[in-house]
C-alpha positions as a printed Julia matrix, in Angstrom:
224×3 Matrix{Float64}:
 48.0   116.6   53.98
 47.93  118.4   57.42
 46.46  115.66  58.32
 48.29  113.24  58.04
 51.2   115.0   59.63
 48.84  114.84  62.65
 48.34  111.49  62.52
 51.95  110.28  61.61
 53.27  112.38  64.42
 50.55  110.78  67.14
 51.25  107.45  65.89
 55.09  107.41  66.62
 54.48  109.39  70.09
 52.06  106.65  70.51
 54.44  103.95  69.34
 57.56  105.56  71.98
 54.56  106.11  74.97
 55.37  102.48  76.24
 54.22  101.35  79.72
 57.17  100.44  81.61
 56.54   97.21  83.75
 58.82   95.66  86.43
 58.62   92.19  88.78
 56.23   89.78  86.96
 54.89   92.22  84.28
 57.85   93.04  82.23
 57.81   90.26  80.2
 54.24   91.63  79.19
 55.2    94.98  79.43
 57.81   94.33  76.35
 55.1    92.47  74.48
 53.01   94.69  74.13
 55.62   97.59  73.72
 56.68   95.14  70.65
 53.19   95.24  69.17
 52.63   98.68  69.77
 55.64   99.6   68.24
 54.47   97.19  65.0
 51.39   98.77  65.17
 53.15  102.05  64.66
 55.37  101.59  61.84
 52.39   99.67  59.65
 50.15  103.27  59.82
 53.42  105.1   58.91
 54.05  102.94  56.41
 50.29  102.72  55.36
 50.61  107.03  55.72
 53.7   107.56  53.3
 51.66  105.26  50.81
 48.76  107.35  50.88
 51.11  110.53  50.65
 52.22  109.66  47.42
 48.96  108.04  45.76
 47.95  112.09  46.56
 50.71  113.25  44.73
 50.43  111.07  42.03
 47.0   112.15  41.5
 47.9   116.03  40.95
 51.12  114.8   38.52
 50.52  116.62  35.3
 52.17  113.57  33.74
 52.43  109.88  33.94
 55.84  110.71  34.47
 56.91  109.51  38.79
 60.27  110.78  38.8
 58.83  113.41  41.23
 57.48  110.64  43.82
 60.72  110.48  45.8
 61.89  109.35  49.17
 62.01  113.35  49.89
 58.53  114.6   48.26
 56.74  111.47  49.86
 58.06  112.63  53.23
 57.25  116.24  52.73
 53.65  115.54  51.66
 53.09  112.71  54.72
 54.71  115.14  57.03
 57.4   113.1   57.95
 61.15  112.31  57.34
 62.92  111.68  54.57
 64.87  109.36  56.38
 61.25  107.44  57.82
 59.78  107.06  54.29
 63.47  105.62  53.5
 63.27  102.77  56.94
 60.04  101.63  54.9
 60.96  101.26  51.09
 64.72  100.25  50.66
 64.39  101.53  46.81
 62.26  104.15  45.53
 61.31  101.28  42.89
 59.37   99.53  46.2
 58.09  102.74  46.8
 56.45  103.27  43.37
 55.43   99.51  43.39
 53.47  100.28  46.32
 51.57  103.61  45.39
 50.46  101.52  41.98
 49.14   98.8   44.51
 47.76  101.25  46.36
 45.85  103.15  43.21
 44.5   100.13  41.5
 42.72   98.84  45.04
 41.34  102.67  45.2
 39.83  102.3   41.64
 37.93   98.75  42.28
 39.56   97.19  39.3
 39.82   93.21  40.22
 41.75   91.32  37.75
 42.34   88.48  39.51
 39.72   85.27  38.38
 38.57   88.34  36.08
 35.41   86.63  33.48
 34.91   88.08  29.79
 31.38   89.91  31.06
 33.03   91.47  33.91
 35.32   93.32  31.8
 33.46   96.2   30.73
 32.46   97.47  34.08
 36.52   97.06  35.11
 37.17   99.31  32.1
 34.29  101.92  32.95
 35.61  101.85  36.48
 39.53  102.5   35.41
 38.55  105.29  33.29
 36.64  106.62  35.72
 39.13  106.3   38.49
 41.68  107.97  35.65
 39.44  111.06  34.94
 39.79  111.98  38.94
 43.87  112.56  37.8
 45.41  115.5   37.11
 47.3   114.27  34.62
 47.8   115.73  31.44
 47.16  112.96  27.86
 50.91  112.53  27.73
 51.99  109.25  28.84
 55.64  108.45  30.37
 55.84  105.06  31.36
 57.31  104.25  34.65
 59.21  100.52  35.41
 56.46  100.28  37.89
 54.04  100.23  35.27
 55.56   97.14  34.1
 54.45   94.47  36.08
 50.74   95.5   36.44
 50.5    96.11  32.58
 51.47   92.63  32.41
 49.1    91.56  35.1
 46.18   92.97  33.28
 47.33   91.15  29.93
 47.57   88.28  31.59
 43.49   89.04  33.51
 42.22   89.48  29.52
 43.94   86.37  27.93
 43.01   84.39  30.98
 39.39   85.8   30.56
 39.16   84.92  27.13
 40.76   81.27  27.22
 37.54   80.89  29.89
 35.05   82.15  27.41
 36.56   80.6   24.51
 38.09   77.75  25.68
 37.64   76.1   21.47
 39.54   79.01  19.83
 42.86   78.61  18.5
 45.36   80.34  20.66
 45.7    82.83  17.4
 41.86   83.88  17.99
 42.11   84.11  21.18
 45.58   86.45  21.04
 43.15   88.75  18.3
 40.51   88.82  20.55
 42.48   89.95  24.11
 44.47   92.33  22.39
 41.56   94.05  21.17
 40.02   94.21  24.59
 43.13   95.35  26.36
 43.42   98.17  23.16
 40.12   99.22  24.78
 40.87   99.7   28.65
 44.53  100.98  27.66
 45.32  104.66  29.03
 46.49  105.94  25.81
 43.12  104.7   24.23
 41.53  106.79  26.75
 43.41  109.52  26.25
 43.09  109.46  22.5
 39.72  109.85  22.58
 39.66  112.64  25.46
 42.34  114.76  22.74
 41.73  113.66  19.06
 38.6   113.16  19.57
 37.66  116.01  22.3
 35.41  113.55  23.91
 34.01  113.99  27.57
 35.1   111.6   30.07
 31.51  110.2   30.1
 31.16  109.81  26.22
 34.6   108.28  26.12
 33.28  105.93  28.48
 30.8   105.26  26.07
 32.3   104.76  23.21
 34.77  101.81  24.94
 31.68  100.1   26.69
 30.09  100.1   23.48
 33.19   98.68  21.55
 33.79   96.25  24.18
 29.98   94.46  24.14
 30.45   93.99  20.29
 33.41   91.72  21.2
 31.87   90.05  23.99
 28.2    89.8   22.01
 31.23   88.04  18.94
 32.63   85.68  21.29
 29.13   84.88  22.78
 27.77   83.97  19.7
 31.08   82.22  18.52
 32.36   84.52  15.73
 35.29   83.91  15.64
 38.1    86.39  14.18
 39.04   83.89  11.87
 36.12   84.06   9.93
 35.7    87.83   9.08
């Protein structure tokens, strides 16, 4: 946390220090004051991101009504005011911490295939278990659009695999998987079921190969 107080506070110094040039150098001279200063604002803005993926991470609760404009600032060592210049909305501000997260935990669902998506789910649980948060889950609007980014990875995943199926099988068959990878299915098992973080691991990479060994081997859901 320190720091990045440090480093915030060297990077606007750095972004004011400009070289003042006169005669034939001051159109360069306000170049590359202009690119310094762009320079500048991208690590503070890069700085109060970081700030508040590290207080998301010690939340007790899914619950972000505590990563404000104010706490952001406090925690990147900076202004409230500063944090505000970067995210017009604290909505912006959330959207970007989620951005932020799901790039930390190595989760791609973009062009996502039905065999990649037990090591995605082994990796988000494992990214999750590094939390401080507590198995009760507030939802936050930010939330929102990823969930429906990652619904969007599994249907698109299993249209790929199981480009034959009815659109019904294949709606059975990605809302099973995304049942699997789903927080609360994580946290279920970590509470009602008092499972480890590894064995819960376990027990949805397991549950996940019997639906990609069903689709493999075309068994459909249609004919259980």
């Amino acid at each position: 946390v320190d720091g990045h107080a440090v480093d915030v506070a060297g990077e606007r110094a750095g972004a004011e220090a400009h070289p003042q040039a006169g005669g034939g150098g001051a159109v360069f001279g306000q170049e590359e004051a202009a690119r310094e200063g762009e320079e500048a604002l991208a690590r503070i803005h890069r700085v109060a991101v970081a700030a508040g993926a590290e207080l998301v991470r010690g939340f007790a609760a899914w619950d972000w009504r505590g990563l404000t404009f104010r706490a952001v600032g406090e925690r990147a060592g900076i202004s409230e005011r500063t944090v505000h210049r970067h995210f017009s909305n604290e909505r912006k501000l959330h959207d970007a911490v989620v951005e932020c997260l799901l790039k930390e935990s190595g989760v791609m669902l973009d062009n996502m295939r039905l065999s990649d998506f037990g090591a995605a789910t082994r990796r988000q649980f494992g990214y999750l278990s590094s939390f401080a948060v507590t198995p009760e889950t507030v939802i936050d609007p930010s939330f929102a659009a990823i969930d429906q980014h990652r619904r969007d990875a599994v249907c698109a995943a299993v249209q790929q695999a199981a480009p034959d199926w009815s659109e019904e099988e294949r709606n059975i068959t990605a809302s099973i998987l995304d049942i699997f990878w789903h927080v609360a299915t994580y946290e279920r098992l970590l509470t009602a079921w008092q499972q480890p973080p590894e064995l819960a691991l376990r027990t949805v990479s397991w549950g996940i190969k019997l639906i990609e060994e069903a689709v493999r081997q075309g068994r459909r859901p249609s004919e259980t």
